[in-house]
Every structure is written in structure tokens, then in C-alpha cells.
N, C-alpha and C positions, 0 to 999 in steps of 0.2 A: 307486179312483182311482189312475193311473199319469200320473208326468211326466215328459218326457224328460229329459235329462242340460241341453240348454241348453232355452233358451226356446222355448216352445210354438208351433208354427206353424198346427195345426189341431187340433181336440177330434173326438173319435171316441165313441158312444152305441153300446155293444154290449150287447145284449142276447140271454143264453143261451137254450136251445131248453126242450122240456117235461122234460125229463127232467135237468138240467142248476141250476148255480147261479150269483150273480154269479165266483166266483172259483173253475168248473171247467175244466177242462183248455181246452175252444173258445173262453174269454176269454180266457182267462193268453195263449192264440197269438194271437188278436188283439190284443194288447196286446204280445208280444213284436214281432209285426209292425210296429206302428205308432209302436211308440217311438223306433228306427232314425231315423224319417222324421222324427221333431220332432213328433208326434203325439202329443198327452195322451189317454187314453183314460179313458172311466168308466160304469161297471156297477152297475146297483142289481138285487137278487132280485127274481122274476117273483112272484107271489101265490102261493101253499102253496107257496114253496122257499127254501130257503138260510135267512136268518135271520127271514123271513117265518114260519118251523114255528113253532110252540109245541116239539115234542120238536129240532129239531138234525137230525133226521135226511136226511143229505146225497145215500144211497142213491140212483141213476140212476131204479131200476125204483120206489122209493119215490115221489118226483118226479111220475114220469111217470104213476101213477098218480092223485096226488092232482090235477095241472095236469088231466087228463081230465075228471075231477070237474067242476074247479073252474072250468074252460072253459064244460062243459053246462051247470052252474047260473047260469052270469052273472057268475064272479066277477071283477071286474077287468076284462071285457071292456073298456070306453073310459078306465074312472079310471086304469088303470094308466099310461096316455099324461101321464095330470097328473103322477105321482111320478116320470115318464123327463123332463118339461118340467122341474120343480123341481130334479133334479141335472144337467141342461143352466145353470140359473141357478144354484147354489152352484158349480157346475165355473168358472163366469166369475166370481162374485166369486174365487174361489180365483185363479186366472190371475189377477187382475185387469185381465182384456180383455175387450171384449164384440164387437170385430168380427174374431173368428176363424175360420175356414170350419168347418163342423160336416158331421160324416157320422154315416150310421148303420148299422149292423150288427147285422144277425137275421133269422134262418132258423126255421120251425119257429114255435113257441111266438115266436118274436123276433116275425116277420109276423104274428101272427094282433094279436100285443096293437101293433106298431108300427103296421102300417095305420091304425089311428085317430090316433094321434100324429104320424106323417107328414100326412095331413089337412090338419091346424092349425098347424104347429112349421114356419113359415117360416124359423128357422134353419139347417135341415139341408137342403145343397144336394145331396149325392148322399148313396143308400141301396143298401146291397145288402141284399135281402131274397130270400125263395122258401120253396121246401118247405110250400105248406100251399095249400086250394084252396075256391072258393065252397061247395063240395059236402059238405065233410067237417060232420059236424052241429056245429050253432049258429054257424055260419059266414057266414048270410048277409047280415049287416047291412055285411061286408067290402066289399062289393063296391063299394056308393053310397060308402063311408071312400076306397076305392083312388080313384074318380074324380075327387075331389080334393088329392089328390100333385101335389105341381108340380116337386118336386127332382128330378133327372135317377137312374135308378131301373136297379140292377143286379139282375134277379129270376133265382134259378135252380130246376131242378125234375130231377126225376129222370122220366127216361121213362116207366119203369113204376113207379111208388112205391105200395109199400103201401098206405097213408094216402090220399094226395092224388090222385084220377084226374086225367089228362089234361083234358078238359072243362072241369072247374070249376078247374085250375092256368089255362088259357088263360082261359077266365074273369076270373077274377083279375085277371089280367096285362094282360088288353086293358082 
């Protein structure tokens, strides 16, 4: 959890990719970014990272390894959207505001487990999400999640991306 220097003018829900933790390098810059603007920002660990391990172990390729895993099995695919809802509600008792604008932020591992919490989480009026696609395995329940988003939706994708083909990003997306 980061607050700016004066009073909060919007709340920001970052969530790091697979390989990644709440407080790795691509939060710490979302969070330097948004502080500037009056923007509170707050991060909770994705399922087997950061303080989620049982060992600590913070290693990228460590991570990315175990999120792999724990993607294919099920893990955290929809709950995790409850434990990003629940520090959205301790982030506003903290503020002591509840009519703040919310955004949200995740790429990667962020989209796969956001998509479902966008869904539901009528709080959060624009999202940037991307990098992740219907196609990549245990991916498909995304799709029916994505068509109900109503907050206005920043997606990005790499043209030829390893991971995510073309198709199933456009998929996604539409």
C-alpha cells in the first residue's frame, strides 16, 4: 500500500505478472507513477508468489514456474478476484473514502486472474490489462469473465508474443 504526500484523489489495484511479486520492480513503477498524480496504489501477492510461498523464495523464474503450475491446476483462477475485492475494501477503510475512482493495473498473470474481478468489481472504472489470450491452456473460462467488463478497458499485446497468439489475444479482447 502507497499514499501520496497529500490526500488521495484516486486508488489504483496493481497487480504483478507470473513471474513477479506484490513489491517487484513493475509495481514499485506503478506506484512511483501514480503517486505524483494523487493516486494511492495497492498490491496484494498472486497465488504461489511473494508472501503467498511457504519458502520466500522471490526468484522471477522461481515464480513463473510455480504460477504455471498453479494456473493449470485451478489455483486461484476466480478466488483470487475476492482477495483483490477485499484490499479494494481495507484500501477505503484506510483512506477513509469510499467514493474514489479506482483503476486497475495487470498484464500477464494480472489479466488472467483480473478478468474475473473486473466482471464483478463495479468499483473500478478503467483497467489496463493485456498480454495473455483465450488460447493459452486453462484459459477459457476468460472469455464469458471478459464479456462482462463494463469499465472502459486499456488491453495491450505484443504482435508476435511467445505465450499468447494473435487469435485467442483478439479473442480476448473483443
Amino acid at each position: 500500500f502507497w499514499q501520496p504526500a497529500d490526500a488521495a484523489r484516486g486508488l489504483v489495484l496493481a497487480c504483478h505478472g507470473g513471474s513477479g511479486h506484490k513489491t517487484s520492480n513493475a509495481v514499485l513503477m506503478i506506484a512511483q507513477a501514480c503517486l505524483p498524480r494523487g493516486l494511492a496504489v495497492v498490491a496484494i501477492d498472486g497465488p504461489v508468489h511473494g508472501e503467498r510461498r511457504d519458502d520466500g523464495d522471490l526468484a522471477p523464474g522461481t515464480a513463473r514456474t510455480a504460477f504455471r503450475a498453479a494456473w493449470r491446476s485451478g489455483i486461484g483462477r476466480t478466488d483470487i478476484g475476492q482477495d483483490m475485492r477485499a484490499a479494494l475494501d481495507a484500501m477505503e477503510r484506510e483512506l477513509g473514502r469510499t467514493d474514489l475512482p479506482v483503476g486497475y493495473v495487470g498484464v500477464s498473470m494480472g489479466t488472467a486472474y483480473g478478468i474475473p474481478m473486473l466482471a464483478v468489481e463495479r468499483r473500478v472504472r478503467a483497467a489496463a490489462i493485456g498480454l495473455w489470450s483465450t488460447t493459452y491452456p486453462a484459459s477459457e473460462h476468460l472469455e464469458a469473465f471478459a464479456r462482462d467488463v463494463q469499465c472502459d478497458v486499456w488491453f495491450t499485446q505484443q504482435w508476435n508474443d511467445e505465450f499468447f497468439d494473435r487469435e485467442g489475444t483478439f479473442a480476448l479482447f473483443d
